[in-house]
N, C-alpha and C positions, 0 to 999 in steps of 0.2 A: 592667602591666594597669591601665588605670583603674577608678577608683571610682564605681560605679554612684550611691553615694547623696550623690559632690559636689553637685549641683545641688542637692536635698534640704538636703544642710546652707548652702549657699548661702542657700536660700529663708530657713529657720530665721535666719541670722544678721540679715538685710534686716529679716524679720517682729520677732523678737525686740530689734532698735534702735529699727522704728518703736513699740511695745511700752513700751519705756525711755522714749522721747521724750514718748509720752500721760503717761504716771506722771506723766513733770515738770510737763509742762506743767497737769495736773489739780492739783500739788499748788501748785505758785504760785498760781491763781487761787482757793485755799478759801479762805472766810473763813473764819476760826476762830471767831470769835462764833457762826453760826450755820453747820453745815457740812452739807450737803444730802447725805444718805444715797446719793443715786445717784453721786456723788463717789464716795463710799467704796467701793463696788461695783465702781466704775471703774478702782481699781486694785487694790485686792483680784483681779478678773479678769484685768487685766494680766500682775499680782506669777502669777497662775499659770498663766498661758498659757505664761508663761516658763517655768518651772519644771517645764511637764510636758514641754514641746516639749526642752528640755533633756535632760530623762533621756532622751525617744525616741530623741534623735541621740546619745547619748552622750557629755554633758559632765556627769558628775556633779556635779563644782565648782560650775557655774553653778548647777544645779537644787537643791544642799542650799544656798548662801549663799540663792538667791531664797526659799527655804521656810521660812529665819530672816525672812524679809519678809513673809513672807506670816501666819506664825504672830503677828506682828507687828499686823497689820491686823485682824485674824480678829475679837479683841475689840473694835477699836475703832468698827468698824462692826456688831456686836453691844451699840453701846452701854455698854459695860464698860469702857471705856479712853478717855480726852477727847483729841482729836486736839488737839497744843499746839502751839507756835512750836518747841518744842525737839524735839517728835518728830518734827514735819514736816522740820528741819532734818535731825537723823539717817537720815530715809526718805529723802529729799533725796542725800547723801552715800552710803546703799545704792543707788542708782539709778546713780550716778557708777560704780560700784563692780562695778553689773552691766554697763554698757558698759565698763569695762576687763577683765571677764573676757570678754566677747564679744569684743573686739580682738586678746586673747593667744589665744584660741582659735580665732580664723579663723584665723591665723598660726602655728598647731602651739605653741605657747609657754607655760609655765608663769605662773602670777601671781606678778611680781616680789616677793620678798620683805618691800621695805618696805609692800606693800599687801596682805598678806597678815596681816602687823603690824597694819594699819589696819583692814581689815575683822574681824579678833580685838576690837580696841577693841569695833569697833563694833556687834558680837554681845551683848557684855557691856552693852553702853550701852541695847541694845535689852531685853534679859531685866530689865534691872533696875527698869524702870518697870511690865513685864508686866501686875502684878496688880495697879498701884495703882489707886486707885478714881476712876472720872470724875467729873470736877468741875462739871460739868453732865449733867442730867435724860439718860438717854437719846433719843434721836428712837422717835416713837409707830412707825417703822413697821420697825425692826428691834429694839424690844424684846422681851426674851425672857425671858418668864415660868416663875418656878421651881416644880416641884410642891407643894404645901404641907405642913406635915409632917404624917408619917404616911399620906402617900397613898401607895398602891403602881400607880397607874393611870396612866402617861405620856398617856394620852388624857384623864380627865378633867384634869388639868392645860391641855392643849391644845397639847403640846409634838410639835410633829414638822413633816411638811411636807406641802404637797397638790404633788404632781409631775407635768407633762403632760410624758410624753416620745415624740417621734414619730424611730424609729431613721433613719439617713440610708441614702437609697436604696442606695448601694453598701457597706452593710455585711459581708454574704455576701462581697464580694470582696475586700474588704480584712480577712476571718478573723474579725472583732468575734465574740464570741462572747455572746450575749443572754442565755442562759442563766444565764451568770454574773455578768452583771449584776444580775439578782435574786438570787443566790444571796449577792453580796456587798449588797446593800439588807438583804435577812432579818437580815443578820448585827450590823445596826443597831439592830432591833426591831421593832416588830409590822407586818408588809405584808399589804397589800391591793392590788390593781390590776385593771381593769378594760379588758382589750382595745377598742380602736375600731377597726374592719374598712370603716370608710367609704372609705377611703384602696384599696382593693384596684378592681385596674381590673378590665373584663372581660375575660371568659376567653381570646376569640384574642388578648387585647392583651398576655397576663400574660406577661411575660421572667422566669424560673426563678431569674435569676442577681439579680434585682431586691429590695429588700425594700419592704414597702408596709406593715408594721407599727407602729405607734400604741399606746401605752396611758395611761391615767388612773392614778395611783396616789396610796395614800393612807400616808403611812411614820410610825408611831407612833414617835418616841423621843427618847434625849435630849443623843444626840450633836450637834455644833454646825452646822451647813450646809455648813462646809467638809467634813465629813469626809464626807456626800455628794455635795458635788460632785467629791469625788474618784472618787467610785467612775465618772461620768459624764464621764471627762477626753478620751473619745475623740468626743465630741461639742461642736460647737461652740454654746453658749447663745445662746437667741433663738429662730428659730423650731422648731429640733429641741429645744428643750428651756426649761422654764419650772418654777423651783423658789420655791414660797411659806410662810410661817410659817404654819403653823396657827392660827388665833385663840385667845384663852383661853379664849372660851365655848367650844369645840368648829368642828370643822371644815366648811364647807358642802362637801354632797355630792357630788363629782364628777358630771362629765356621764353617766356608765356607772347612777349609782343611779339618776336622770330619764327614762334609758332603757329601766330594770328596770319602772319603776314602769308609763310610758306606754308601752306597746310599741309603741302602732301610731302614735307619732311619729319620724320619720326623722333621721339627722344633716342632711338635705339640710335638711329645712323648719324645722330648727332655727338651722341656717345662714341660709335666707332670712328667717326672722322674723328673728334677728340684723340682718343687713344690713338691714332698713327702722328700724331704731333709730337714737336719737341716736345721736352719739359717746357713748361710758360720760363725758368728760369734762362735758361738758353736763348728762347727768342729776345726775351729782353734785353740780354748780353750782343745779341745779334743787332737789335734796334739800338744798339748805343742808349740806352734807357737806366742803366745801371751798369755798375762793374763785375766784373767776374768774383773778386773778395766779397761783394756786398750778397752774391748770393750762394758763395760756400757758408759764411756767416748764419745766415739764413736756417742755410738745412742743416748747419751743427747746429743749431739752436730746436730745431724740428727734432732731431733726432737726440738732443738732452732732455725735451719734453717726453718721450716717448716711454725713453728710460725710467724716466722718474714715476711717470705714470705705473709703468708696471712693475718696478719695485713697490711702489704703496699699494697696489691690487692684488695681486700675485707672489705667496710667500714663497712657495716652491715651485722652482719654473717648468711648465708643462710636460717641458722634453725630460724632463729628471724622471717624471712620472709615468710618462711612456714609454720609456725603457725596463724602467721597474716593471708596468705588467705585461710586455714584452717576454722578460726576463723569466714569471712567473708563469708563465705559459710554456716555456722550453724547461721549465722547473718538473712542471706537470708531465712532460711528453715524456722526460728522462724518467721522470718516477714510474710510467707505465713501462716502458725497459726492463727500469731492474724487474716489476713483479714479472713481466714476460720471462725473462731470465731466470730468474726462480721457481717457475716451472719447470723450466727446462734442465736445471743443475746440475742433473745426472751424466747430459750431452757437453762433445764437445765445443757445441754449436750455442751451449746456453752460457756455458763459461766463457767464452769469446762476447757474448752477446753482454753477460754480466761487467766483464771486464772494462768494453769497450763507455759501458754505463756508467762506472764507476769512474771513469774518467773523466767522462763529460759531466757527471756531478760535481766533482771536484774543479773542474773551469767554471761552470756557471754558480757555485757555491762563493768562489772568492770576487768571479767578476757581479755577485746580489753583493757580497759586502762592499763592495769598492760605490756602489752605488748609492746602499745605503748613507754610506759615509759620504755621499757627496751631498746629500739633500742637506747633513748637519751645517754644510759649508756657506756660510755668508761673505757677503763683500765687507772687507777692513772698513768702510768707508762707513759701515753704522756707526764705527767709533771717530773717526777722522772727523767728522761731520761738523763735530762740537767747537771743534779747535780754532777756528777762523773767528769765529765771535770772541772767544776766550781772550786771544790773542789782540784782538782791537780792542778789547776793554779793558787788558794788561797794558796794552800800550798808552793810551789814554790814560790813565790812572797814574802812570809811573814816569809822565811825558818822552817816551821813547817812539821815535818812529821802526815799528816794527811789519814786516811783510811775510805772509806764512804763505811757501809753496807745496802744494803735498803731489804726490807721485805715487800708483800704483794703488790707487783706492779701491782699483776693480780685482786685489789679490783677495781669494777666501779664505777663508780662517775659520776652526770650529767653531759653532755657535759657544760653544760653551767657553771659550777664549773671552768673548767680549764683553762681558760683564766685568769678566776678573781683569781687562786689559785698562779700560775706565782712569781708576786711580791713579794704576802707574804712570798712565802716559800722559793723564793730565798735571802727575807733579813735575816729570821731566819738561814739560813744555813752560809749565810755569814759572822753573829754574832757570829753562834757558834765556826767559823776558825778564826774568829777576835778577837774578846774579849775571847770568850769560851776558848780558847785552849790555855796553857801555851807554853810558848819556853819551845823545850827539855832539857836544863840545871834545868831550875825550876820542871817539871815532872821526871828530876832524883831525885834531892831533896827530893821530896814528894812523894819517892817511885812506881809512877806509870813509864810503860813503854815507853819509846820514841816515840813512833808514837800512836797520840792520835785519839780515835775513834768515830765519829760520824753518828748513826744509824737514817734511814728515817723511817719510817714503818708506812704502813695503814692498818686499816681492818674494816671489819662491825660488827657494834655489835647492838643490840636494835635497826635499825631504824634508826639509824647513821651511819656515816664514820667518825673512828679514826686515825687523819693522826699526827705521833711524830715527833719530831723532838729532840733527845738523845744526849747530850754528858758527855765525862765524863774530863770535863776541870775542871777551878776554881772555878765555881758553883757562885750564885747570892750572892754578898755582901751586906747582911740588910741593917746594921747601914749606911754604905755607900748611899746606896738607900736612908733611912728613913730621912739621915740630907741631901740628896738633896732637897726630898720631903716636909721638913721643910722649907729650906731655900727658895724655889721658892713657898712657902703659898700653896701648894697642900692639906698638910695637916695643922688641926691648931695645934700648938704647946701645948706639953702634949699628943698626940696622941699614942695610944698605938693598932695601927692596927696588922690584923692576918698576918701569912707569905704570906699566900694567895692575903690578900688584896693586901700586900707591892710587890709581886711581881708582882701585873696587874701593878703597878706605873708604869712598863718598856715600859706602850705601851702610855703614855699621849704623845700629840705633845711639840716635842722639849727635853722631857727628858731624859738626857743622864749622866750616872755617870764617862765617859771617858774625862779625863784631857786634851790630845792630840786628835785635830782632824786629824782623816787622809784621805787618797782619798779614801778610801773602806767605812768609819764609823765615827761615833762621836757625829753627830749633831741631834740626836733623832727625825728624820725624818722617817724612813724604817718601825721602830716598830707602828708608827701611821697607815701607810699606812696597816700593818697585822691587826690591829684593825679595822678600815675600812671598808676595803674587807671583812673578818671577819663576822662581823657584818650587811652588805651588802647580805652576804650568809644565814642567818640568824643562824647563826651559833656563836661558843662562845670559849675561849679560858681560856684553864687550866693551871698552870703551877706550877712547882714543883722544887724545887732545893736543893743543901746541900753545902756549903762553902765546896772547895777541892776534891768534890764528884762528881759534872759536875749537870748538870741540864737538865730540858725536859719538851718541852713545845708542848704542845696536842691543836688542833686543832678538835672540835669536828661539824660535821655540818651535816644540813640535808641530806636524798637520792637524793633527788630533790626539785627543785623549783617550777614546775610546779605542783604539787598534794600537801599536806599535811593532814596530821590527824589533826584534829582541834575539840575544844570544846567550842559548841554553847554556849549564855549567851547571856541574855533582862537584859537590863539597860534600864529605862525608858518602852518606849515604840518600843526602836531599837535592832536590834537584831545583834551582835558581835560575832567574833570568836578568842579565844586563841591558840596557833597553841599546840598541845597535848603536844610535846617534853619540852616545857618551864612549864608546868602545874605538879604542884607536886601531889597536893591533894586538894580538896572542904572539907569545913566544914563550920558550922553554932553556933554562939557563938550569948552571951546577947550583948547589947549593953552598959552595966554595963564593962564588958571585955576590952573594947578598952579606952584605956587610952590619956588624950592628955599632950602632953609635948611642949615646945618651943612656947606656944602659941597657934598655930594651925592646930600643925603636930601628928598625931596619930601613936600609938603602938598596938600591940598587942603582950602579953607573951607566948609564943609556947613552950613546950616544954623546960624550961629556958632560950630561945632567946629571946630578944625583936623582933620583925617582924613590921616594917614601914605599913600600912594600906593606902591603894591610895582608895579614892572614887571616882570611875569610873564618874557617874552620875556629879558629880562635875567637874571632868576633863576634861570630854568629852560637858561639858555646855550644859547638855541634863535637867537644872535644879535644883532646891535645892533640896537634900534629905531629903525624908520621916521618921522620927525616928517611926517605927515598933516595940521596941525594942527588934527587934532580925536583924543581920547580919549576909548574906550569902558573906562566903570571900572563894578567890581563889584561894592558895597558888602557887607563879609563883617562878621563879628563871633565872637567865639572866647574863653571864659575872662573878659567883661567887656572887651575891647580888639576897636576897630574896622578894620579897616584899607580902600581902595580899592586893588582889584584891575585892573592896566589888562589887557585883552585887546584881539584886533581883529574877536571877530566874536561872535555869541550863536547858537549853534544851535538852543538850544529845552531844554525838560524833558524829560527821561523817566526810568521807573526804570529802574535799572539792577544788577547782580547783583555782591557784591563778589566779586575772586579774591585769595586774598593775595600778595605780592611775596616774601615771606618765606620761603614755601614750596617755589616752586620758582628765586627769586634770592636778592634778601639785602634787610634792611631799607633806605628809603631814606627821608632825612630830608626832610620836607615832602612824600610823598608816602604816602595810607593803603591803597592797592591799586591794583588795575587789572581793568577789565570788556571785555566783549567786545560792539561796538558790530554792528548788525544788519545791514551791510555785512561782519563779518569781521574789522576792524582792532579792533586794542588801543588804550583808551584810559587813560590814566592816572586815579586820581582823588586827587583834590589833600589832603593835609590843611593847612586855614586855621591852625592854630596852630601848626605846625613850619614854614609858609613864612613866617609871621613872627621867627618864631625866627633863622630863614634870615636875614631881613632886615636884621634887628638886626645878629645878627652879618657882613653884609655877604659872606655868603658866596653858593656855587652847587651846585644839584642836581648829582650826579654819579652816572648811571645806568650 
């Protein structure tokens, strides 16, 4: 029998990772100097969304370790406890701790013993700072003032909360019981509330099974705010619900006493006089009550919640989807055309009619695909995401003070990219904190600042994604390189390669100019695997560097996998495609022009370059070449090396749709798929860097 509430727990593990993920990501970017209260809120919220969602689905484990976290927080964002370097670290390691119990628990599995060990530590490590006292002032706006002695009055103290709580429509159906939500509020201390009935429609409108209940409430007492928002755990915070400190003079009125007062002012005209007001941030600004910084701050921090939110909610964003069936609706209208048309075939009124069809399929045909292909499109920043922790645990670990800026998170990239992206750019970032980055004694020396900087950054340029990877370390050692290169026969000796060449050397298997291996790096492993992938994506990789200047290595790769620009080319009697991005320029030279060297490897002089000349026809064993004397060649480029492609004919551009060879034959080397040309016939599409491989090694395709 299955379980009705997999999917349920399903949702819960998803929500409760992306949950973990904000925590981290909120707690790298504090500054501890001054740490902004709505920060602290921001996981405090998390730490219990987890926590309750937990016990609903029944993972108790998860929901009492998250409530040592949460008990955790409670003071420190109450001002009572100074957020430090050392607790953020231990909150840090609780977050690690909540996604391995999310892991064993999607997976029916207990938490392994040694981290069950770890998280004991880490309970004890958390209780024992509990009550120490902060080291800095509380922040004005969750301080919480104590009654002074001898008062017996939690009100005049100013100790409680003003609460607007609006119940969610489907409460009734989901059982919530209201009742008892005040009954557990009383049990706090002194209640007040005040119903608002504005929210009730009219009467043929009213659904029985609906709730349209509101209320203002005012709660005297001097339990902490967690422990009401416990009582409120089945509503989501924000617009159903909004919980404030009381002030210490006492509390302003609720909307229900202004109502008492004025009866014959409506919620409606309260509402409208509202809406003709500044924003509240404005008047503040106007009241000298705050700065103008403090509430741009504010609303970027409003509108980074908002984001976040609907990246976790929302995998394809609306308007994607409403275009699509937009789109398929004008799909429909044209299809009723051509059949219109095709009645008509015989007139010259049906042929105009057809014609005029056939065009407007063919626009709304490429503009479904461009669509399609945009829903595959994610933001980089799934993968960037990871990298900020990384890098404060590299840095920590290896005592280097290091700072990671990234840039351009909101570029998309196929979904299908970021998986394969992972690896690579976790080893390049790794290198750059490994090897890249000097200890701070040596960067005083060499006049740079202490804490060394390495920048992520992607963006679109031409048809690409530019994704960097910056620092400004030791930079790449030539000579060093060049006599490894030497000594392991990479190159032959007497070689006098460009900086360019010498710096792809970094990516050969096993190439490593690090004396010491150690557990992060060394053994010239990682960099193979970015070449790879890399290449895999069809994609290519640049790199740049300057001894004591730092270096930066560019990853440049297509939009997607799925589509390319490509340019058709008959060799023999088959028909090929070169994907556009690797295609420099076509041109046609004597056959007098191409020169042989080495026996029976040809040249061509460009521009004072030598250019290597691959004879397709030959490689592809489609045949001995016809001397014509003239050659049509195809200037490619791939990984930093040129080569001319001879063909015998140019058919033209178009896109074209990748199918893999892998899937339904076997891989084939020099060859990255095959599409289906608008005629019916299959046409191969070439990959430029394996037919050089090809080359080199004097070998032939074998399909």
């Amino acid at each position: 029998m299955s379980d009705p509430m997999a999917q349920f727990r399903t949702a819960f593990f998803e929500e409760a990772t992306e949950l973990a993920d904000s925590m981290e990501a909120t707690l790298l970017s504090l500054d501890l100097a001054a740490v902004e209260v709505e920060d602290l809120h921001t996981l405090f919220r998390a730490a219990h969304s987890i926590k309750g969602n937990a016990g609903t689905f029944g993972f108790p484990a998860i929901a009492s370790f998250t409530h040592q976290l949460e008990s955790t927080l409670e003071p420190v964002r109450q001002g009572q406890r100074a957020m430090t370097s050392d607790l953020r670290e231990l909150i840090l390691q609780g977050v690690d701790l909540i996604r391995s119990h999310l892991h064993h628990a999607r997976h029916d599995e207990p938490l392994p013993e040694r981290e069950q060990q770890a998280q004991a530590i880490l309970v004890v490590k958390l209780k024992e700072g509990k009550d120490a006292p902060s080291a800095a002032p509380a922040p004005a706006a969750v301080e919480v003032k104590t009654p002074p002695a001898g008062s017996s009055s939690a009100h005049r103290a100013g100790t409680g909360f003003s609460i607007r709580f609006e119940a969610p429509q489907d409460a009734f159906r989901r059982g919530v019981n209201l009742e008892r939500l005040f009954r557990d509020l009383a049990k706090l201390g002194t209640l007040r509330s005040w119903p608002d009935l504005s929210h009730l429609p009219v009467l043929d409108r009213l659904d029985p099974e609906d709730c349209h209940l509101a209320w203002d409430i005012r709660l005297e007492t001097a339990h902490p705010m967690m422990g009401v928002e416990e009582v409120f755990e089945f509503v989501a915070e924000g617009d159903n619900l909004r919980i404030q400190s009381l002030p210490a003079e006492g509390a302003v009125p609720p909307l229900g006493d202004y109502l008492q007062v004025e009866a014959n002012v409506s919620p409606a005209d309260i509402r409208e006089a509202l809406a003709k007001q500044k924003p509240l941030g404005e008047i503040l600004v106007d009241m000298g009550k705050v700065k103008p910084e403090a509430v741009g701050k504010a609303l970027e921090q409003q509108a980074k919640k908002r984001t976040q939110s609907e990246a976790s909610t929302v995998r394809v964003a609306t308007e994607k989807i409403d275009r699509l069936v937009n789109l398929v609706g004008e799909l429909v209208i044209t299809q009723a055309m051509l059949a219109q048309a095709s009645l008509q075939s015989n007139s010259m009124q049906g042929e105009e009619q057809m014609s005029a069809a056939l065009l407007q399929l063919d626009r709304q045909t490429r503009e479904l695909q461009e669509r399609v292909m945009g829903i595959r499109m994610v933001p980089v920043d799934m993968v960037f995401s990871r990298f900020p922790r990384m890098v404060h645990e590299l840095g920590r670990q290896l005592g280097k003070d290091v700072e990671l800026t990234m840039e351009g998170q909101a570029t998309e990239l196929d979904k299908t990219f970021i998986e394969m992206l992972v690896d690579p750019l976790t080893h390049l970032v790794r290198n750059s904190v490994d090897h890249g980055m000097e200890e701070k004694e040596a960067r005083l020396h060499s006049g740079k600042p202490t804490v060394g900087t390495i920048a992520l950054r992607a963006m679109s340029r031409g048809g690409h994604i530019y994704i960097e990877i910056k620092d400004d370390g030791r930079g790449l050692n030539r000579d060093k390189i060049l006599q490894k290169a030497l000594d392991r026969g990479i190159l032959p000796p007497g070689s006098h390669p460009s900086d360019e060449e010498l710096h792809l050397l970094i990516f050969e298997p096993g190439f490593s100019t690090v004396e010491q291996v150690s557990d992060l790096s060394g053994r010239g492993v990682g960099m193979d695997v970015v070449r790879q992938n890399v290449r895999a994506l069809g994609g290519r990789i640049e790199v740049e560097s300057q001894m004591g200047k730092g270096t930066t290595i560019r990853l440049v790769l297509p939009l997607t996998l799925a589509i390319l620009d490509g340019l058709t080319v008959r060799v023999a009697d088959e028909t090929y495609v070169f994907p556009l991005a690797s295609v420099l320029e076509s041109f046609q030279c004597n056959d007098a022009d191409v020169q042989t060297v080495k026996g029976d490897r040809e040249v061509i002089s460009l521009r004072g370059e030598f250019i290597p000349v691959v004879r397709l026809q030959r490689l592809l064993a489609l045949g001995s070449c016809q001397n014509t004397g003239r050659a049509l060649l195809v200037l490619v480029e791939s990984e930093g090396r040129r080569a001319a492609m001879a063909v015998d004919e140019l058919l033209g551009q178009q896109q074209v749709v990748i199918k893999s060879l892998e899937t339904h034959y076997k891989r084939v080397e020099g060859i990255s798929g095959a599409t289906i040309l608008g005629d019916g016939r299959v046409a191969l599409i070439l990959d430029v860097s394996g037919l050089m491989r090809l080359e080199a090694g004097a070998a032939t395709v074998e399909v």
